[in-house]
N, C-alpha and C positions, 0 to 999 in steps of 0.2 A: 277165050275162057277167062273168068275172073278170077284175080286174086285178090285172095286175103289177108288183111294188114295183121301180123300177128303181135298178139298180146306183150305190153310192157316183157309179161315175166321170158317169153320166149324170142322177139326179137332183138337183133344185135341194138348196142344202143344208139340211139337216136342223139345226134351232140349239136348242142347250137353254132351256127356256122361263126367263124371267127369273123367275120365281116362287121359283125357288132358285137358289142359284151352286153352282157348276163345282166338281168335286174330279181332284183328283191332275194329272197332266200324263204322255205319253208318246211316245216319238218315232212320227209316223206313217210314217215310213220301217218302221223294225223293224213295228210293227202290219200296214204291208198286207203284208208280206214273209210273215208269217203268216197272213195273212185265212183261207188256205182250208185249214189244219192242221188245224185243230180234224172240220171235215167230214170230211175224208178220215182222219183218226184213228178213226173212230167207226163209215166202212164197212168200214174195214183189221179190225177190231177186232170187229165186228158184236157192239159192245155188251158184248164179253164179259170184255176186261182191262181191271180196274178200275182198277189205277194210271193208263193210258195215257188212258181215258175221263177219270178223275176231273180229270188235266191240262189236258185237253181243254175240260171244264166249267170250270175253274178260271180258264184264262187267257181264257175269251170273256167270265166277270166282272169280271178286270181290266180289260180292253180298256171293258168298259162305266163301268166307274167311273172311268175314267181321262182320258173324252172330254172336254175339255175346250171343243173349238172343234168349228165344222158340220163339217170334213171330220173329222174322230178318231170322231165321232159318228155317223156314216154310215160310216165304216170297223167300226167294233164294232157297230152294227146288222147290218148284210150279216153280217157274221162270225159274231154268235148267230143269224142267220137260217138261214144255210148248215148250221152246229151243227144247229140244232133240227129242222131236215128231213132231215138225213142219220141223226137220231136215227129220224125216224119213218119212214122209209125203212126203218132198218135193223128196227122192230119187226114189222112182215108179214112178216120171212123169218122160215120155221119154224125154224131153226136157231140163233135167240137165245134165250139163254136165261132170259132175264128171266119171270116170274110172269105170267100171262095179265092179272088184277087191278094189278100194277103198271104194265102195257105200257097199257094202260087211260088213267090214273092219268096217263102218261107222255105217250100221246096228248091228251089233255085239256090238258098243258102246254102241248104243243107247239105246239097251236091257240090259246092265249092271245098266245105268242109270236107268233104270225102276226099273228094281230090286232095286236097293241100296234105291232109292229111296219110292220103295214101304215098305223095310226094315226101316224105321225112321218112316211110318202111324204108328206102334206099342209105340211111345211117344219120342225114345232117338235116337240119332246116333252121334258115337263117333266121334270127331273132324276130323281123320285119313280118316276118310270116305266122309266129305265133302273135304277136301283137295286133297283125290283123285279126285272126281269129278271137282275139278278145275283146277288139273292139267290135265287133260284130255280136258278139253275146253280151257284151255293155248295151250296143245302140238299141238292141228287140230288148231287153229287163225296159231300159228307161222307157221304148216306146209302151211296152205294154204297163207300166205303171200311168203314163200319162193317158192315157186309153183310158185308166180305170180311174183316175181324177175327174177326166170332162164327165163319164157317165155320173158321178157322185155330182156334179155341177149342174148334169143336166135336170138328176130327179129333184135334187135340191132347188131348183128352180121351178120346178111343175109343181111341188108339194108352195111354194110360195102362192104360183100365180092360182092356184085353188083356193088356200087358207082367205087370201083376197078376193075370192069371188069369181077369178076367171077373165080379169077384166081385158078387153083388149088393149093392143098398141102398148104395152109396156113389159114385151120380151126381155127387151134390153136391160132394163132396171132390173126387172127379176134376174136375170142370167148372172150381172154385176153384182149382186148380193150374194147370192147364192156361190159366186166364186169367191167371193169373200168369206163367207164360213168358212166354205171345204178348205180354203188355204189355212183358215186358223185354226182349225180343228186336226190336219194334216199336221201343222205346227207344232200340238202341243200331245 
């Protein structure tokens, strides 16, 4: 039979193990005022705007690095939890369109995330353990912004070698320009 990891508000709390100290500090006011953005970003979104996603990922990593005390720690647990199922939630609709091998890839996480996760309802989880978890929602934001850079590089480069005529043997050139926009227009 399964169990269920119960809510910030109803389980015992959650303390980061003394094996390492505490980083950053956050108001949990503003945290739980958020808790459930991040989830609801991600069905809104079904995966597919990557700015909106990558913020999504980004701020359930601060929240994680940021727990300093059992309740901020159990607020940003819940919150990457809710994240990571509305991710895998959102990867069985046919209509995402993420890479069959990535959603894979993605699923794999997300059941890490469960576990580690379900491993801290037992009261403690050592520092080492949310900082994975946030590097893990760092490493897919940056992957999927970079994702969404080369496609900006790619059509930028297709819209070149057309205005040109189409010419062959000069992918390259075009590819190298066209990275050079997207990076200065990225830039500014």
């Amino acid at each position: 039979m399964a169990t269920k990891r119960k809510t910030a508000a109803s389980a015992p709390p959650a303390q980061i193990s003394e094996s390492a100290p505490a980083t950053g500090a956050s108001s949990v006011e503003s945290s739980s005022v958020l808790a459930d953005t991040g989830a609801e970003v991600i069905l809104r979104t079904n995966f597919a705007v990557v700015e909106q996603d990558s913020i999504a990922l980004l701020h359930a990593a601060s929240l994680l690095l940021d727990a300093d005390t059992a309740e901020k720690v159990n607020v940003a647990l819940d919150h990457n939890l809710k994240l990571w199922i509305a991710i895998k939630a959102v990867l069985v609709n046919e209509e995402c369109p993420v890479e069959p091998e990535v959603k894979a890839n993605l699923r794999n996480l997300a059941q890490y995330v469960v576990n580690t996760t379900m491993e801290a309802t037992g009261g403690t989880i050592e520092e080492r353990r949310l900082v994975s978890l946030a590097r893990i929602n760092m490493s897919i934001a940056e992957g999927l912004l970079r994702g969404q850079q080369n496609k900006m590089i790619q059509d930028r480069a297709y819209e070149i070698w057309e205005a040109e005529g189409r010419p062959e043997g000069r992918e390259q050139e075009h590819w190298l320009r066209a990275e050079s926009e997207v990076s200065v227009s990225l830039k500014n």
